[in-house]
N, CA, C and O of each residue as an XYZ file, in Angstrom:
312
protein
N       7.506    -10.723      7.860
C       6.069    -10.541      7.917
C       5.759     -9.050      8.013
O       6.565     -8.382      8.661
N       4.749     -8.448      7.486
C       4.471     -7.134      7.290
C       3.742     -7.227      8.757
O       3.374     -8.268      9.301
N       3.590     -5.567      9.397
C       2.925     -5.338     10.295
C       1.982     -4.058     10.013
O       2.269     -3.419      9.000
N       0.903     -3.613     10.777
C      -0.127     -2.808     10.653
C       0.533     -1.488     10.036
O       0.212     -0.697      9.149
N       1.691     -1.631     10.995
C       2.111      0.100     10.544
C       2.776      0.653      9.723
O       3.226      1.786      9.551
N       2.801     -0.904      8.898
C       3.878     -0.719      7.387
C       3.103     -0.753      6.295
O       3.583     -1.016      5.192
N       1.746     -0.476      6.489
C       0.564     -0.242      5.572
C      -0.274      0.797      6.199
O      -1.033      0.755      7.167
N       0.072      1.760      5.373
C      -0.602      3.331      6.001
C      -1.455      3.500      5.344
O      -1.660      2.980      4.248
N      -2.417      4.642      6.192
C      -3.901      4.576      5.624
C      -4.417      5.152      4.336
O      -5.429      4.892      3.685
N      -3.171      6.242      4.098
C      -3.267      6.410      2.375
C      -2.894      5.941      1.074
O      -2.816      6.494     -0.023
N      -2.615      4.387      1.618
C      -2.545      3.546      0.431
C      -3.638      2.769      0.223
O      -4.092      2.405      1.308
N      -4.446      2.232     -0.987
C      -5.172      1.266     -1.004
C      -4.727      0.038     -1.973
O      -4.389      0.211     -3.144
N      -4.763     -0.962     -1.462
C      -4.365     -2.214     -2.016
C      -5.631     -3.113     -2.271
O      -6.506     -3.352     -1.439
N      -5.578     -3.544     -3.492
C      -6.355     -4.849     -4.258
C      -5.877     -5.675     -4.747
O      -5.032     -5.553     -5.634
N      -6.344     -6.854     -4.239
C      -5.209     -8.172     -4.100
C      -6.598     -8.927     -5.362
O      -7.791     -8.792     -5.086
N      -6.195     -9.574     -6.499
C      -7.199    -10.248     -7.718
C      -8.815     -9.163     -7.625
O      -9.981     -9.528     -7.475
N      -8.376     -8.123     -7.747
C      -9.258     -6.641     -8.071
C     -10.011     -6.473     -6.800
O     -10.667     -5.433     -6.762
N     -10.084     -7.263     -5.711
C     -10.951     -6.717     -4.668
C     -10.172     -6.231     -3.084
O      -9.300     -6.882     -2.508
N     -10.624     -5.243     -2.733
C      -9.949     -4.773     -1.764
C      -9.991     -5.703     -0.211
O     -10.982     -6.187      0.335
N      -8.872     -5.730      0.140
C      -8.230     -6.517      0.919
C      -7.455     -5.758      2.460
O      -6.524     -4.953      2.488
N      -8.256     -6.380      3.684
C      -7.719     -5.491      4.976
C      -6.429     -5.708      5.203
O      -5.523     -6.331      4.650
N      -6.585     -4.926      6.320
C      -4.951     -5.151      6.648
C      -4.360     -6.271      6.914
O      -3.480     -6.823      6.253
N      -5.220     -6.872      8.638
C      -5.079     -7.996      8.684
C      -4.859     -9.595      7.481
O      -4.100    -10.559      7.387
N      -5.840     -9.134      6.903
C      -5.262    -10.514      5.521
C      -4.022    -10.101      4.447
O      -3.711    -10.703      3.420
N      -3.524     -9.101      4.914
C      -2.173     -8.442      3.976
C      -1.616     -9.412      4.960
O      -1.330    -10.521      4.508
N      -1.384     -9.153      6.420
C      -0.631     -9.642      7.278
C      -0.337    -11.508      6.833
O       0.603    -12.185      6.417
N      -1.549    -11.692      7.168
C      -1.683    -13.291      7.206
C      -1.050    -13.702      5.794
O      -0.435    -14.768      5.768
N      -1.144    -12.982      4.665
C      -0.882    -13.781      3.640
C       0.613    -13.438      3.419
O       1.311    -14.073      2.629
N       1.079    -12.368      4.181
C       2.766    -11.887      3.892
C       3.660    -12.959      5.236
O       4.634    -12.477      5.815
N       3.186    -14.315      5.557
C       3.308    -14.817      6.718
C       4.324    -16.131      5.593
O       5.169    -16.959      5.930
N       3.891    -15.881      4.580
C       4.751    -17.021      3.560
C       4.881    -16.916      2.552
O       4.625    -17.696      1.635
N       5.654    -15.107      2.550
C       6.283    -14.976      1.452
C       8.194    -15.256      1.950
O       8.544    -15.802      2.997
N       8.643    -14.998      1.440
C      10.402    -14.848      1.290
C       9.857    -13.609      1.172
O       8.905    -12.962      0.735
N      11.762    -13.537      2.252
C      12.024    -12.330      2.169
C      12.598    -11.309      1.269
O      13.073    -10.213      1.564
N      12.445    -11.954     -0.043
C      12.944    -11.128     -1.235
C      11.107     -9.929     -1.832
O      10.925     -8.863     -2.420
N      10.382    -10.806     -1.313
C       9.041    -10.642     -1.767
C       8.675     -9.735     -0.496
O       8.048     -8.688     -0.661
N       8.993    -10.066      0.497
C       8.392     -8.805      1.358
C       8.795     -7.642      0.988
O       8.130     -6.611      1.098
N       9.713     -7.714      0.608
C      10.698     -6.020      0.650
C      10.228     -5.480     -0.758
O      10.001     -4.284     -0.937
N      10.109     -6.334     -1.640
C       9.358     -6.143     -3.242
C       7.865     -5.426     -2.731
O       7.367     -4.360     -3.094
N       7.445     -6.268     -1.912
C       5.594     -5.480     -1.994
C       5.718     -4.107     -1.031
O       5.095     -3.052     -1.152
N       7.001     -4.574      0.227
C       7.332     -3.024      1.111
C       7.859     -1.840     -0.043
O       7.560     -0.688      0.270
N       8.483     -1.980     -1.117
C       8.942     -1.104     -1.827
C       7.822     -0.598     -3.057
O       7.867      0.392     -3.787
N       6.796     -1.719     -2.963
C       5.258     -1.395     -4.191
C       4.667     -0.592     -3.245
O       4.048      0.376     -3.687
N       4.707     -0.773     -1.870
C       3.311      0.143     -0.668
C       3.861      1.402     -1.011
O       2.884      1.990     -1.477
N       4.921      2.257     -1.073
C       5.285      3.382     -1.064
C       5.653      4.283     -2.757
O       5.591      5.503     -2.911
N       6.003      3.314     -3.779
C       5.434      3.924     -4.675
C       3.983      3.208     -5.819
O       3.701      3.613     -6.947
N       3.396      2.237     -5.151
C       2.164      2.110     -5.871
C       2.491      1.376     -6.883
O       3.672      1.323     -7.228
N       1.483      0.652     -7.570
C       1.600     -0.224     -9.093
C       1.310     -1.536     -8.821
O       1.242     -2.003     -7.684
N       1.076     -2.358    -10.210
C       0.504     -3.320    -10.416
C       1.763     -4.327    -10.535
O       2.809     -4.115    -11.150
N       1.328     -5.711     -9.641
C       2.516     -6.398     -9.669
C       1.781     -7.883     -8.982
O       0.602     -7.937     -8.635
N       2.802     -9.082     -8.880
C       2.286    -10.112     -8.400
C       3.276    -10.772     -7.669
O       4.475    -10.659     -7.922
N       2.720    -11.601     -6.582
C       3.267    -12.221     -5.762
C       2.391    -13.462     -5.308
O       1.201    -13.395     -5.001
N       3.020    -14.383     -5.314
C       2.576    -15.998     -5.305
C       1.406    -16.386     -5.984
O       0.629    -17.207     -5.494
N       1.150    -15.624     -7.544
C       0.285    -15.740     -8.165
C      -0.924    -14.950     -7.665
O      -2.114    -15.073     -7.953
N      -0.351    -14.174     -6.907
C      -1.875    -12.804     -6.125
C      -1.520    -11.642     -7.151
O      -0.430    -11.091     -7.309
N      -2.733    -11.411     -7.811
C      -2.448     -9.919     -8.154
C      -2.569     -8.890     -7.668
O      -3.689     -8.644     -7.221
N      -1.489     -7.829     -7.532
C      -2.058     -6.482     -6.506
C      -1.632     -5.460     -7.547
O      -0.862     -5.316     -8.497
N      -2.769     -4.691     -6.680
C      -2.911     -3.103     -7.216
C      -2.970     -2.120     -6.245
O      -3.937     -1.702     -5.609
N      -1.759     -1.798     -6.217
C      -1.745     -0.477     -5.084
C      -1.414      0.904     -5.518
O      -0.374      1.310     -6.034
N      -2.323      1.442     -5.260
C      -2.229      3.159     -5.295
C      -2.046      3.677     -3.881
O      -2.363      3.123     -2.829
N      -1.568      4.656     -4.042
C      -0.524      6.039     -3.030
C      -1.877      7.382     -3.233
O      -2.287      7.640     -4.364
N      -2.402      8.076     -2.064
C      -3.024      9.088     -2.157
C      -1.608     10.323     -1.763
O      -1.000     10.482     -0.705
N      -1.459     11.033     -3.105
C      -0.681     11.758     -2.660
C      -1.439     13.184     -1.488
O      -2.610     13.489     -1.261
N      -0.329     13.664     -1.061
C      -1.411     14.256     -0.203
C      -0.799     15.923     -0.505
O       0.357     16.183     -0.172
N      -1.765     17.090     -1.216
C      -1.856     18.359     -1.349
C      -1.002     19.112     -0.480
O      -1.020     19.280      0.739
N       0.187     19.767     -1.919
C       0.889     20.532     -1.512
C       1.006     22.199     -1.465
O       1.908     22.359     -2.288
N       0.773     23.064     -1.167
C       0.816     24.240     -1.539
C       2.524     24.988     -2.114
O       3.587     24.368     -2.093
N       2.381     26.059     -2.461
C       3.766     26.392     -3.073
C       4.752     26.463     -2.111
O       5.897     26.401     -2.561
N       4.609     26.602     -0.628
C       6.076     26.517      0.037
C       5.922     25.139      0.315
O       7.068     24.872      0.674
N       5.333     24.161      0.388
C       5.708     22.315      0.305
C       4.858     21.806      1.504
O       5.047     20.686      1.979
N       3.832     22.738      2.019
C       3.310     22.218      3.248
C       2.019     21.794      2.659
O       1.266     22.291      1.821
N       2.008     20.627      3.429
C       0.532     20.005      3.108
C      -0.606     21.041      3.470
O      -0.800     21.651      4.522
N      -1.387     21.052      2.123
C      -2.315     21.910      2.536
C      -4.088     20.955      2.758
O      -4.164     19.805      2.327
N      -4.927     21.399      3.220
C      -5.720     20.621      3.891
C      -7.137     21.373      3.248
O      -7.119     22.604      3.216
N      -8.745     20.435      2.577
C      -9.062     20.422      1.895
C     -10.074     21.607      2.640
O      -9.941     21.799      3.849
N     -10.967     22.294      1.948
C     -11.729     23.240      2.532
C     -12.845     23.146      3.010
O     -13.688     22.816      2.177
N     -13.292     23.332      4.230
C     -14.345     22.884      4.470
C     -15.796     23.644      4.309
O     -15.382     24.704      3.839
N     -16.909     23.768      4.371
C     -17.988     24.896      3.690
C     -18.974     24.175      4.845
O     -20.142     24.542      4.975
């Protein structure tokens, strides 16, 4: 079963095109196999379109801004 903290806040997931909380990620990863958890744990981290028990998901990854020595750089504020 997936838990809160294995869905981080810079991913967004859409389960049949509409966005879907955490909690009902939870509840519905309550009866998958465990071949399928580790399939959608391995879609949360690089993103893409895929299906599981006839659910369609769409998950995108916000990558997060790097500057040239590799440190996240942080957006500007005005």
């Amino acid at each position: 079963m997936l838990s809160k903290q294995s869905i981080r806040s810079e991913v967004q997931v859409l389960a049949n095109g509409e966005p879907i909380s955490k909690e009902e990620l939870i509840t519905m990863s309550e009866t998958w196999s465990e071949n399928q958890e580790v399939f959608f744990r391995k879609m949360l981290k690089q993103g893409g379109k895929f299906k599981v028990n006839n659910v369609s998901f769409h998950i995108t990854t916000v990558e997060k801004l790097r500057d040239q020595k590799g440190d996240i750089s942080l957006p500007l504020k005005s």
